[in-house]
C-alpha positions as CSV (number, residue, x, y, z in Angstrom):
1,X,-17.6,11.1,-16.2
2,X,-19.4,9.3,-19.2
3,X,-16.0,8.7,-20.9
4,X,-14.5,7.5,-17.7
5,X,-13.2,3.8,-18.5
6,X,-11.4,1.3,-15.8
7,X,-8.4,-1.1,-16.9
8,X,-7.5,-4.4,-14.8
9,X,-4.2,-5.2,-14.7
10,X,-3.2,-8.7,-14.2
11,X,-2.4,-7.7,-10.5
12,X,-5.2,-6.1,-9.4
13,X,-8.1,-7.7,-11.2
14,X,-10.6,-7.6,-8.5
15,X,-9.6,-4.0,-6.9
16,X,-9.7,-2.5,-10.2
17,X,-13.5,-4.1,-10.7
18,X,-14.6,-2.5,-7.2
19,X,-12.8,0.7,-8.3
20,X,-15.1,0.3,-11.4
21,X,-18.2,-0.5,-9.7
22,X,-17.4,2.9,-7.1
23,X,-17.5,4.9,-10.0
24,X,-20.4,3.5,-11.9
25,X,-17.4,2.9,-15.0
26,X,-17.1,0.8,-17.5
27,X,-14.7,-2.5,-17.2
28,X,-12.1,-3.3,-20.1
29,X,-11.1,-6.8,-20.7
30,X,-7.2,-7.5,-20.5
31,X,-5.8,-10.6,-21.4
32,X,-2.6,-12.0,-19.7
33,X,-0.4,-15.1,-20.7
34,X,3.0,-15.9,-18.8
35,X,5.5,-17.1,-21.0
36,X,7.7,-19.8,-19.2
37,X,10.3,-17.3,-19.2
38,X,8.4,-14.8,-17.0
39,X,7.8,-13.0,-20.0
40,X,4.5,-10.9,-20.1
41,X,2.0,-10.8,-23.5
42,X,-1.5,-8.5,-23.0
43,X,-3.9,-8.2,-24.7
44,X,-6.5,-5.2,-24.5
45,X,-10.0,-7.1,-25.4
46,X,-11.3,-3.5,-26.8
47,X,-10.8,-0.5,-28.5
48,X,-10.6,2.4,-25.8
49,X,-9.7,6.0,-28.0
50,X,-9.2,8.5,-26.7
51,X,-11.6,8.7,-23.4
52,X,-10.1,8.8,-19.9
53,X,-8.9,5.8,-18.5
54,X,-7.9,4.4,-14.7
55,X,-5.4,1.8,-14.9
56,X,-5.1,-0.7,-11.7
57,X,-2.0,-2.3,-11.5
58,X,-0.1,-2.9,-7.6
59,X,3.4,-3.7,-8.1
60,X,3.3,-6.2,-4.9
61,X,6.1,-9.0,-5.8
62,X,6.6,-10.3,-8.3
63,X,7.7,-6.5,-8.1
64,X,9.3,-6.4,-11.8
65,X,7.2,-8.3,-13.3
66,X,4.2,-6.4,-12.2
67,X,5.9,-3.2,-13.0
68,X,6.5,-4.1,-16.4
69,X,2.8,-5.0,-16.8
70,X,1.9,-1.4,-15.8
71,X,4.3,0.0,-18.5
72,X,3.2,-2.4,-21.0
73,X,-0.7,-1.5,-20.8
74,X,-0.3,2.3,-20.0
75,X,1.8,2.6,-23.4
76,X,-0.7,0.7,-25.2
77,X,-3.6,2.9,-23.9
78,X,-2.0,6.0,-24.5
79,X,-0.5,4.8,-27.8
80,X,-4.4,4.2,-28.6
81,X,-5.1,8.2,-27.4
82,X,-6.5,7.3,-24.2
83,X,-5.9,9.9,-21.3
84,X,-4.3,7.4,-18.7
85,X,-4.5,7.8,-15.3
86,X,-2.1,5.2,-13.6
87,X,-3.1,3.5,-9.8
88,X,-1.0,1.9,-8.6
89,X,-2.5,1.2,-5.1
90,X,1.1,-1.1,-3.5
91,X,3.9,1.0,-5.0
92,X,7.6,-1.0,-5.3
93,X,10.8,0.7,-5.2
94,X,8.8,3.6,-3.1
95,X,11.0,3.3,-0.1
96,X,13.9,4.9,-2.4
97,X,13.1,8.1,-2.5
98,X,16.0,9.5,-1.4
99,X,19.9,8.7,-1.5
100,X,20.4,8.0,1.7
101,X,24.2,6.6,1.4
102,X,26.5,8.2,-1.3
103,X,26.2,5.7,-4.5
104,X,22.9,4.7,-4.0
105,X,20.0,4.9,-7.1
106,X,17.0,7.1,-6.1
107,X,14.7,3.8,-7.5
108,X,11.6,6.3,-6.8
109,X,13.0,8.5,-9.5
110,X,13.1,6.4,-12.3
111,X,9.8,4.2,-11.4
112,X,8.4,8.1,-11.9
113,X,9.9,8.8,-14.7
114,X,9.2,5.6,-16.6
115,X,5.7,6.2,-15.8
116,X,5.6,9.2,-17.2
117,X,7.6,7.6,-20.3
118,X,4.9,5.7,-21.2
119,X,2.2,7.7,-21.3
120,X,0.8,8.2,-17.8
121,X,-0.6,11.9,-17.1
122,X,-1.6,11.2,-13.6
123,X,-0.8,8.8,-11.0
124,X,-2.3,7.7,-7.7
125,X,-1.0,5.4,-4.9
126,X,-2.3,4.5,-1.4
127,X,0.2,5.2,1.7
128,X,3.1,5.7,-0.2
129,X,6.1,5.4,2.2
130,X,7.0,8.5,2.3
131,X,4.9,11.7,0.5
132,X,8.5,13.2,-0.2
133,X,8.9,10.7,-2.9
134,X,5.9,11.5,-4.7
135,X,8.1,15.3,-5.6
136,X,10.1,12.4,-7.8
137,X,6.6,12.6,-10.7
138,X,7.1,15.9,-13.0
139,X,3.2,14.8,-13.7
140,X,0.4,15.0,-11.0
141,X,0.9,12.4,-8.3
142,X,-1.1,12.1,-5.1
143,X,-1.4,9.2,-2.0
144,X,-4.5,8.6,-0.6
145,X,-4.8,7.4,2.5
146,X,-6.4,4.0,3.8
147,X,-5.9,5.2,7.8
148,X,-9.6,6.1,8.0
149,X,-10.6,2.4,6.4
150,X,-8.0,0.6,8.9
151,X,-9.6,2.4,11.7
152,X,-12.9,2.0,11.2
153,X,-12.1,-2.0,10.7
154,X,-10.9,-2.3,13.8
155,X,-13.6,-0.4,15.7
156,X,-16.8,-2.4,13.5
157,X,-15.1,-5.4,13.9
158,X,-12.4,-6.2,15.9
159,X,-13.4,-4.3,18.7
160,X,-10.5,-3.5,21.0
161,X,-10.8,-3.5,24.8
162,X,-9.1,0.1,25.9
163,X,-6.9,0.4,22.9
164,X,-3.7,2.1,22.5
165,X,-2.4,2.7,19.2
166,X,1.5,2.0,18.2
167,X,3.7,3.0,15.5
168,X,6.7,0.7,15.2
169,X,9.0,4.1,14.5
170,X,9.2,7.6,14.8
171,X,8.1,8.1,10.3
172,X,4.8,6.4,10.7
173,X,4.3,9.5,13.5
174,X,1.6,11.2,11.6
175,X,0.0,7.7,10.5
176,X,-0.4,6.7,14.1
177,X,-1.7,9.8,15.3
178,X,-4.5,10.2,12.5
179,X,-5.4,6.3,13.2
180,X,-5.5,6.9,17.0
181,X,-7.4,10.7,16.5
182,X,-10.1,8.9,14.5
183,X,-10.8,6.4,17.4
184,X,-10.0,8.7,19.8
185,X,-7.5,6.4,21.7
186,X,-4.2,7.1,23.1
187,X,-1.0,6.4,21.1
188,X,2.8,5.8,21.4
189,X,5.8,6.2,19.2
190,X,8.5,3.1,19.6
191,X,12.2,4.3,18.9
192,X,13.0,2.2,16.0
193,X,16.9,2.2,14.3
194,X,17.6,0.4,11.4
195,X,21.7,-0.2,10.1
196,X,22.0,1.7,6.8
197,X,24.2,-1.2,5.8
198,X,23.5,-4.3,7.1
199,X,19.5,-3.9,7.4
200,X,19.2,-4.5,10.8
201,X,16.6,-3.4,13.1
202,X,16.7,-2.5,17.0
203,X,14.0,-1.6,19.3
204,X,14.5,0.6,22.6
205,X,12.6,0.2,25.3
206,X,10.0,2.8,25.9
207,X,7.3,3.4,29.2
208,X,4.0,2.6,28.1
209,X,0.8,2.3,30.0
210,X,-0.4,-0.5,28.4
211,X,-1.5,-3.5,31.2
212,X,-4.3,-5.6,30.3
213,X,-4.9,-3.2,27.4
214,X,-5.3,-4.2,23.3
215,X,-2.5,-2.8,21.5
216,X,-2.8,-1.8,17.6
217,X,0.3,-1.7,15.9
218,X,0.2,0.8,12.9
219,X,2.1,0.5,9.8
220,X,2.1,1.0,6.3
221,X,4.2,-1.5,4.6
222,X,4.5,-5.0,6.6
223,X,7.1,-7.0,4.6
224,X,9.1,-10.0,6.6
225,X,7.3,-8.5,10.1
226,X,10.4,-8.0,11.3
227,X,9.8,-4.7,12.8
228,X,6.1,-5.9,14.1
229,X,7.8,-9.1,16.0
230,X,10.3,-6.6,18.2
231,X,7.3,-4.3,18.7
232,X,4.7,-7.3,19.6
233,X,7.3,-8.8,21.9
234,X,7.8,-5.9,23.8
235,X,4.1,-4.2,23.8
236,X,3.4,-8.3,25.0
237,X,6.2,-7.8,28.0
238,X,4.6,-4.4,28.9
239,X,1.6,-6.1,29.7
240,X,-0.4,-5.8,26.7
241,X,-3.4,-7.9,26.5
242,X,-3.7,-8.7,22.6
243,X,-1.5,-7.1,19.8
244,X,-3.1,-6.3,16.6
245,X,-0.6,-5.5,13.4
246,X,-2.7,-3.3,10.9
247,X,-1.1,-2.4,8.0
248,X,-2.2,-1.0,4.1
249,X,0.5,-3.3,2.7
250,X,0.6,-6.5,3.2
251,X,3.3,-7.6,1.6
252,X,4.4,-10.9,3.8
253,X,7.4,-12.6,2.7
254,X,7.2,-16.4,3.3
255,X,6.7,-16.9,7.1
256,X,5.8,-13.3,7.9
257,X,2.4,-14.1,9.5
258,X,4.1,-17.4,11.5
259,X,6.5,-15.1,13.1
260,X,4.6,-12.5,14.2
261,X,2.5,-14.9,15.4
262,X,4.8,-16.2,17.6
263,X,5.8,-13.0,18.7
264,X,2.9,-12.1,20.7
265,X,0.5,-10.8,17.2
266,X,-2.6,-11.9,17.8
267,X,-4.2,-11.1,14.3
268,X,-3.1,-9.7,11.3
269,X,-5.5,-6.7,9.2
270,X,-4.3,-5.6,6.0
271,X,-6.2,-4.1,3.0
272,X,-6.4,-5.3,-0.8
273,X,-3.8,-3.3,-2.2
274,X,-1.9,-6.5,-1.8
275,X,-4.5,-9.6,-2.2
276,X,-4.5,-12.6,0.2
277,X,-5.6,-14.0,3.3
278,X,-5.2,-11.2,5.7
279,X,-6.2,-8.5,3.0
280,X,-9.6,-8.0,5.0
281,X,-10.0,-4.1,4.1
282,X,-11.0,-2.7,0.5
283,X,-9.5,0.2,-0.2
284,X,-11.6,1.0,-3.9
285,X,-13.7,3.5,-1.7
286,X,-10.9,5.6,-1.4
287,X,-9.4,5.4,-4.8
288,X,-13.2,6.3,-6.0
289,X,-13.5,9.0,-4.0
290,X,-10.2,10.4,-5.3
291,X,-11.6,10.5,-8.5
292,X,-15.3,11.8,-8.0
293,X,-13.7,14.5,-6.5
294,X,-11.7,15.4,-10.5
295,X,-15.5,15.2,-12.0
């Protein structure tokens, strides 16, 4: 689309140029200064009107701060008559989509609603925790899917020897079995519980046929790698001969990586909806794709 424009935000700088680049777009300049406060001032570099614009913000921590970058901009742009289209490739406050225990804020719901507040007439996100929560958006809202990216990484490059794939618990079911359909490997299903109120998780033990074979851990959000550590330790004392964690999050709270590590993980593969040292796959292919496929 000739009138098809691409908008950094502060988070997502070099995503949001590949996106760009994908689409053969043009790339607005944005202007960021943190107050000392944490306080955010942007500055759009040009006049945009009223064409069609992609917005790239993730929300990976600083989570609110990031969030209210993404409000900031889109407001400005549709203030300006721009027809905003909001990715948001890491989404926060995605994993409340639902109230699980009476009292508890349905975070999904607002974060929708205050996008739509602001201007946004369509959003995208990559792996969203769970697709129920994208029913939260009264606009157009879709997840695309970085499972085909991940998989293809680990066959061109890391090149497993007899791999099994694993999810960590019984809702990344479907992820794991896409993952391990487009290798064409075997997969298993670990019985993960997690305390509603204290936060703890447990893993059961579960037969797997996995001596002296790689294991790939599947996942969509890693966060302190507490779930990957039980998983590694026991896919390690079943005999497994490396353990790979591949996630399309990334998010890795202080010593995340160091404790997997010691767990048994062997490497770590995420993608650049979060940037840093393990973000090894780009997913810009598959936001561009999702919008070729608009015209």
């Amino acid at each position: 689309m000739e009138n098809r424009l691409v908008v950094p935000g502060p988070a997502s700088t070099d995503l949001a140029e590949r996106v760009a680049e994908g689409l053969d777009a043009e790339l607005v300049g944005v202007e960021c200064r943190i107050f000392p406060d944490g306080e955010s001032k942007i500055t759009l570099k040009e006049k945009v009107g009223n064409k069609q614009v992609i917005l790239v913000q993730s929300t990976y921590p600083p989570v609110d701060q990031h969030l209210m970058q993404a409000f900031l901009l889109a407001h400005r742009l549709s203030e300006e008559g721009a027809e905003v289209h909001m990715v948001v490739p890491y989404l926060a406050y995605s994993r409340q989509d639902k109230e699980f225990l009476g009292g508890e804020i349905v975070s999904m719901r607002v974060i929708a609603r205050l996008f739509r507040s602001v201007g946004v007439r369509r959003f995208v996100t990559v792996d969203i925790h769970s697709v129920e929560g994208l029913s939260n958006f009264s606009i157009p809202a879709y997840s695309v899917s970085a499972v085909p990216l991940l998989a293809e990484y680990v066959r061109e490059v890391v090149k497993p020897v007899n791999p099994v794939a694993v999810s960590p618990d019984f809702g990344g079911s479907s992820r794991v079995e896409a993952f391990s359909k487009i290798l064409g490997i075997e997969h298993f299903i670990l019985e993960k519980s997690r305390d509603r109120v204290t936060g703890e998780v447990s893993i059961k033990n579960a037969e797997m046929n996995i001596e002296g074979r790689d294991a790939v851990i599947v996942d969509d959000i890693i966060s302190t790698g507490g779930s990957v550590q039980r998983a590694a330790a026991q896919l390690k004392a079943s005999g497994a001969r490396r353990v790979i964690a591949a996630c399309t999050h990334p998010v890795l709270i202080g010593d995340a990586v160091k404790k997997m590590s010691e767990a048994g993980v062997d490497e770590v593969i995420g993608t650049n909806t979060i940037p840093g040292s393990v973000s090894k796959v780009d997913v810009s292919q598959a936001i561009s794709e999702h919008f070729k496929t608009l015209g």
